[in-house]
N, CA and C of each residue as an Amber inpcrd file, in Angstrom:
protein
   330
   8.1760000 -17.4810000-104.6940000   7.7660000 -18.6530000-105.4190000
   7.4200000 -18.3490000-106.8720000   6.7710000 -17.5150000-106.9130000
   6.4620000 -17.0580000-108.3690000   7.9080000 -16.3220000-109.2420000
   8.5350000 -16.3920000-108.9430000  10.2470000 -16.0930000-109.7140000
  10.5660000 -17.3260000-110.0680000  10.8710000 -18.7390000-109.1140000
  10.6220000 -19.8600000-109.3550000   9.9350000 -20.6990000-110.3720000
   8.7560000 -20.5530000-110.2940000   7.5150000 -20.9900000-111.3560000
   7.8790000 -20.3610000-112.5390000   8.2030000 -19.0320000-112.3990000
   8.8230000 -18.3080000-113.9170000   9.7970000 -19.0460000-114.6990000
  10.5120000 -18.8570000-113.6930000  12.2320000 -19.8760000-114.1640000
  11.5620000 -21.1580000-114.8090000  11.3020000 -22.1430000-114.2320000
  10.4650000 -23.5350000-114.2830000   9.7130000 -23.3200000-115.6000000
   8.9910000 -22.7800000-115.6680000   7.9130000 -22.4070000-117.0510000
   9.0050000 -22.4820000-118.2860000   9.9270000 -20.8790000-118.1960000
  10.2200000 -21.0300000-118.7780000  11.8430000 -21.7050000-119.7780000
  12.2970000 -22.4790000-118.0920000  12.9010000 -23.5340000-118.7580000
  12.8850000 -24.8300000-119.8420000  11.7770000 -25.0430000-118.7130000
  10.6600000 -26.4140000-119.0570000  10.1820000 -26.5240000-120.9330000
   9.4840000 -25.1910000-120.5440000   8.9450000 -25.3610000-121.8220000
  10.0560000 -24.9170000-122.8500000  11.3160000 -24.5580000-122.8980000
  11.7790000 -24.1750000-123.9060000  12.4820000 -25.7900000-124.1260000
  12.6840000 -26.4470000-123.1070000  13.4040000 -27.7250000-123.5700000
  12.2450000 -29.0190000-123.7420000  11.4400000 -28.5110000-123.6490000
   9.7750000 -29.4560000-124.0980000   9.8060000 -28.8150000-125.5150000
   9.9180000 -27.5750000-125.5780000   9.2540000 -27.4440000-127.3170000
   8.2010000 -27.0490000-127.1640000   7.6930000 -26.2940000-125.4440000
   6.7070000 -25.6800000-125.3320000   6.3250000 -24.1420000-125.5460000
   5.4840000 -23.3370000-125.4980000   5.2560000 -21.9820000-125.4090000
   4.8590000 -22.1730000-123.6140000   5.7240000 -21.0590000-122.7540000
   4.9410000 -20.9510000-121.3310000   3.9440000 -20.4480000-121.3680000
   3.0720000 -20.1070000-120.2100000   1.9710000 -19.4440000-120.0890000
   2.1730000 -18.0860000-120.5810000   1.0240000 -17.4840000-121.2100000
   1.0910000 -16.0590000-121.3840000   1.8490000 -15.3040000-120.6900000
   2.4590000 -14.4020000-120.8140000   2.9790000 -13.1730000-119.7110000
   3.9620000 -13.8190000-118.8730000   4.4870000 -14.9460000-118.6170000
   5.7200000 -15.3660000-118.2510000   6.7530000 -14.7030000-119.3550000
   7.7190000 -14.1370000-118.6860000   8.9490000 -13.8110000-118.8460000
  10.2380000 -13.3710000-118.4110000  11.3190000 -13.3540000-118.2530000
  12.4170000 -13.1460000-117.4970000  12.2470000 -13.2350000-116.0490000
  11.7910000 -14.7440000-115.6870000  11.4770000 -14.9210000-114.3090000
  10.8070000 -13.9530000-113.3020000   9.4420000 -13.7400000-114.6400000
   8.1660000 -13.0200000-113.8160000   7.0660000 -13.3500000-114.5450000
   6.1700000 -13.7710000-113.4260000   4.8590000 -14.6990000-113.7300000
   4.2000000 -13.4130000-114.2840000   2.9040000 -14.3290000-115.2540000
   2.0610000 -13.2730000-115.5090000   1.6840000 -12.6980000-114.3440000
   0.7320000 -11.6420000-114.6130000  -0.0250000 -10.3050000-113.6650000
  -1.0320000 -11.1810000-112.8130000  -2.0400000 -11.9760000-113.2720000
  -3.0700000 -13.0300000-112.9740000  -2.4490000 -13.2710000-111.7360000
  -1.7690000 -14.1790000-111.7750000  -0.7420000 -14.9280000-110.6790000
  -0.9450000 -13.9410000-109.4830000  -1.5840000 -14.1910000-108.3070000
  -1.4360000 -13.1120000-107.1740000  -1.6070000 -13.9230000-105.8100000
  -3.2810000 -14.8360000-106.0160000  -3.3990000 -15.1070000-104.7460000
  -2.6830000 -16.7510000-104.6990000  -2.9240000 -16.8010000-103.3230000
  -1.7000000 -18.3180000-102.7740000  -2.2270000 -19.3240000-103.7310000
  -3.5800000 -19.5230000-104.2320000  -4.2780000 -20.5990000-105.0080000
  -3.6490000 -20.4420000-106.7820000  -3.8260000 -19.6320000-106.6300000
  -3.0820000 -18.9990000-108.4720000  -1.5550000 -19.5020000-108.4600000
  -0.7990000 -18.9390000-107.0240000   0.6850000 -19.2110000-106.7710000
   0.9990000 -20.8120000-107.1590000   0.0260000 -21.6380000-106.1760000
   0.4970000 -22.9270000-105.9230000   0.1820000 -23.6420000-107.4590000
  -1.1050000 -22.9820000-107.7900000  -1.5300000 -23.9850000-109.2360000
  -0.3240000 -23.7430000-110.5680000   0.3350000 -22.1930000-109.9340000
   1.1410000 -22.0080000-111.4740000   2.8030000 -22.8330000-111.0040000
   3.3440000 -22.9100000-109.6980000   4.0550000 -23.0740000-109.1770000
   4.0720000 -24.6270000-109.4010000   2.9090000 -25.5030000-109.3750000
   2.8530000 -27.1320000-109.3610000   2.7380000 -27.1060000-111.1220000
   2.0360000 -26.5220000-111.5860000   2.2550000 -26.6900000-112.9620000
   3.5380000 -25.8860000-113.8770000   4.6000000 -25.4680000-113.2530000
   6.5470000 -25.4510000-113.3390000   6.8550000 -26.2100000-113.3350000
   6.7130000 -27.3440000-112.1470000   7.3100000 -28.9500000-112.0010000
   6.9020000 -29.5780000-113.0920000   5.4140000 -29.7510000-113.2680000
   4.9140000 -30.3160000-114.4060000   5.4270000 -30.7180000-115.8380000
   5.3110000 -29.1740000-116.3160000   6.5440000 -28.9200000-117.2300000
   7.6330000 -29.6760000-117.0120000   8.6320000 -29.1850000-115.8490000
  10.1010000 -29.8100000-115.7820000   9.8120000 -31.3010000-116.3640000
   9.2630000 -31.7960000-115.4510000   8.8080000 -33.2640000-115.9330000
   8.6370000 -33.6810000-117.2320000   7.9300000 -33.1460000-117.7760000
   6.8820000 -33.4870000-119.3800000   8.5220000 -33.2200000-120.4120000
   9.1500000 -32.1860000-119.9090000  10.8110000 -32.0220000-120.7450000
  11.2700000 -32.9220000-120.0400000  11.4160000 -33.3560000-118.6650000
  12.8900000 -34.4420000-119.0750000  12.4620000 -35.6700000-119.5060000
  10.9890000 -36.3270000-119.1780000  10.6990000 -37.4540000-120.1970000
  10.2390000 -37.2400000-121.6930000  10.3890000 -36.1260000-122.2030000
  10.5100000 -36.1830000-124.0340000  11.9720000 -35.8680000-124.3560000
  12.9340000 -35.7050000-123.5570000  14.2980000 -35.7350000-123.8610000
  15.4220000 -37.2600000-123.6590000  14.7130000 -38.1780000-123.7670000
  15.3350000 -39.6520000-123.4500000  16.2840000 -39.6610000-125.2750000
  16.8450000 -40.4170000-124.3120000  18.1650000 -40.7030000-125.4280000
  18.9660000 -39.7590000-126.2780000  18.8460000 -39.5820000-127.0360000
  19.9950000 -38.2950000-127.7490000  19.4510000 -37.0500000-127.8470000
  18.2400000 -37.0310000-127.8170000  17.6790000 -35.5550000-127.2620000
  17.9820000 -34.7390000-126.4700000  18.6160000 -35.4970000-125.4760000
  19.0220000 -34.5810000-124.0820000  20.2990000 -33.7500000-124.7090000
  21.1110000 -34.3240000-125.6310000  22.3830000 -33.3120000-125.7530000
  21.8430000 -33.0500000-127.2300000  21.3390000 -32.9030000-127.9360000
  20.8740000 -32.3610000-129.1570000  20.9300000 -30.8260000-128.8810000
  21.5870000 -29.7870000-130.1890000  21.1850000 -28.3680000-129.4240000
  19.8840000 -27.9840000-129.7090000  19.5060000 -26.8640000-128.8170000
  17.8870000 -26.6640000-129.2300000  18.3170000 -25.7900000-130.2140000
  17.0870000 -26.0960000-131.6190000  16.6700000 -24.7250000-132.2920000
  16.9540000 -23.0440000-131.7740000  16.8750000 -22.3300000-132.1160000
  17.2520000 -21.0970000-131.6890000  17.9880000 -20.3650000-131.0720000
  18.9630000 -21.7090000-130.5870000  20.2340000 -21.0990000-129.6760000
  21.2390000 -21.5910000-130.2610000  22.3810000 -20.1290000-129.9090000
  23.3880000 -20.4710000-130.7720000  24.6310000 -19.6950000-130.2870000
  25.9450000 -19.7390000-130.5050000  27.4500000 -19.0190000-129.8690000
  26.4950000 -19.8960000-128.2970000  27.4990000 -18.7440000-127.3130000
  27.6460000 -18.4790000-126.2330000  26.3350000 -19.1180000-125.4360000
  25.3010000 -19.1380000-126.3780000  24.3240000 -19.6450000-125.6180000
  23.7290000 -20.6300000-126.0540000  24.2010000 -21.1810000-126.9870000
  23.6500000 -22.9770000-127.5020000  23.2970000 -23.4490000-126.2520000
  22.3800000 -24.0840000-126.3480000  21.7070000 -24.7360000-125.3510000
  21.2260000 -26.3040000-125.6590000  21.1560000 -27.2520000-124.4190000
  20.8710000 -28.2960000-125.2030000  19.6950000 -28.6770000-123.9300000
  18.9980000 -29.4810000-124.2400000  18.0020000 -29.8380000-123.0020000
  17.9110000 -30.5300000-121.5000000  19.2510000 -31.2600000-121.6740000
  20.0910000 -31.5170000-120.4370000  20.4040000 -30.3590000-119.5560000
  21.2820000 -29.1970000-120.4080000  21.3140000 -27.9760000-119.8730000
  20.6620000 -27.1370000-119.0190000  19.1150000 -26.9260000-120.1430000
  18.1920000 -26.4410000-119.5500000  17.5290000 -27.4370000-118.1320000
  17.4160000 -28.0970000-117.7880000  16.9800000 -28.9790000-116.9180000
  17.9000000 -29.1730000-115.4050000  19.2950000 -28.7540000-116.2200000
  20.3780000 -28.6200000-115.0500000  19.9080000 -27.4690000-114.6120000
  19.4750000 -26.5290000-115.1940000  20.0440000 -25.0580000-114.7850000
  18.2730000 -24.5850000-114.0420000  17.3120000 -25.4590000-114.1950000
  16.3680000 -25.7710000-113.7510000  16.6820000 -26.3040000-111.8430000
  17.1960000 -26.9150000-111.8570000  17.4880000 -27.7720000-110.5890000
  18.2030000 -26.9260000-109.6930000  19.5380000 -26.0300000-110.1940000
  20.4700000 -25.2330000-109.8760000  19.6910000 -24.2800000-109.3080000
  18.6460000 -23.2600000-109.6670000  17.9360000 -22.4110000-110.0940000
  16.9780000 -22.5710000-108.3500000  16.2790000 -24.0350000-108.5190000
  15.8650000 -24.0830000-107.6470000  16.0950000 -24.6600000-106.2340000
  17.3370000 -24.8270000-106.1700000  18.2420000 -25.1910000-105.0150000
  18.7100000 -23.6340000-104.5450000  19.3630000 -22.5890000-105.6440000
  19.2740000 -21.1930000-104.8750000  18.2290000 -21.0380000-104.0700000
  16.7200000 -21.3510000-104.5300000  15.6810000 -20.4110000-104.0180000
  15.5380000 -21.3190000-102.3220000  15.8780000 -22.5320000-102.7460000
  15.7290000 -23.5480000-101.1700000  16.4730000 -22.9400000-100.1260000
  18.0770000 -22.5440000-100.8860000  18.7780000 -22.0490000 -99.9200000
  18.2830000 -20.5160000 -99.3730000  17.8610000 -19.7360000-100.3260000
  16.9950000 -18.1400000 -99.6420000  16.3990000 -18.3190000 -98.8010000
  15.3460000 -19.4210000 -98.5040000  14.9910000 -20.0510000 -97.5710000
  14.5920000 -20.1520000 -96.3850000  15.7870000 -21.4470000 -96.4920000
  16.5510000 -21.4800000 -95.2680000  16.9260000 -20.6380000 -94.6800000
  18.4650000 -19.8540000 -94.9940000  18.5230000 -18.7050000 -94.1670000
  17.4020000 -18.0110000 -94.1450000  16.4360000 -17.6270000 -94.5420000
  15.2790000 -16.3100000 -93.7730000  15.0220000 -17.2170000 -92.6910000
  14.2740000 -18.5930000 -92.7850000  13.6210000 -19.1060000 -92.0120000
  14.7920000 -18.7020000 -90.7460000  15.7970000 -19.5180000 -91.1170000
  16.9850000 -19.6940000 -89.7030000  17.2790000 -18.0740000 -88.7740000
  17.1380000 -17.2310000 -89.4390000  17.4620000 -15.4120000 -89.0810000
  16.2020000 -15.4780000 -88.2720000  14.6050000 -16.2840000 -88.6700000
  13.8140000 -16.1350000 -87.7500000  13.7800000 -16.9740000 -87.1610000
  14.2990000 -17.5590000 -86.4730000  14.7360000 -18.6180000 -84.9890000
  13.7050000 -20.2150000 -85.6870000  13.7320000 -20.1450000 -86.5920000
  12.5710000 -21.1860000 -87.6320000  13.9180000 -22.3290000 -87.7700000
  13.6100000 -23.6120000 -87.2030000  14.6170000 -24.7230000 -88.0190000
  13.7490000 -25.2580000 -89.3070000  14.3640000 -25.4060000 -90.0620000
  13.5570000 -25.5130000 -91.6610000  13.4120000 -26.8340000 -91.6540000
  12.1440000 -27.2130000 -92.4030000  11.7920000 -28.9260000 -92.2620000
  12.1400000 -29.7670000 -92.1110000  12.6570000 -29.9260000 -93.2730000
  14.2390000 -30.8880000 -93.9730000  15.2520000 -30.8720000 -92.9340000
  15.7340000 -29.9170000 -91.9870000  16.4350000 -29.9880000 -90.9270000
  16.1450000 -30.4510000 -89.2500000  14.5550000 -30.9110000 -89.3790000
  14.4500000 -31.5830000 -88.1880000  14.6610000 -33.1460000 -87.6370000
């Protein structure tokens, strides 16, 4: 979950125009981040973010490129938000299969 929240942070905030939390980087939470209460608060405040970027990206914002990106990696905030969603549909699917390898039917599948 906390690879997740990383990703999220620092999607979010780069297509908000935010700075993430301290010590987030390359989809690793700060050091802080350990117990399940730290997990869930940094993990619900990823979504947060996602959120707070896709409602300040309405109307031509969403394909505007961001500042600082450029060639191969221009980025625009639609982008980031896709690759947000993508990102966290892998981690749904990791999942699943563990759960399913342990004889577990996963929520969503009952």
């Amino acid at each position: 979950m906390k690879h997740l929240a990383a990703a999220n942070w620092q999607l979010g905030s780069r297509a908000a125009g935010e700075a993430p939390p301290a010590g987030t980087h390359d989809e690793i939470a700060p050091e802080s981040i350990r117990t399940k209460a730290r997990i869930m608060e940094y993990l619900r405040g990823s979504f947060a973010c996602l959120h707070r970027a896709a409602a300040a990206s309405a109307g031509g914002k969403l394909v505007e490129p961001i500042d600082g990106t450029s060639g191969t990696w221009q980025r625009t905030r639609v982008g980031l938000l896709v690759d947000a969603i993508a990102h966290s549909s892998n981690h749904y699917g990791q999942m699943v299969v563990y759960l399913r390898m342990n004889g577990i039917v996963p929520p969503a599948s009952r």
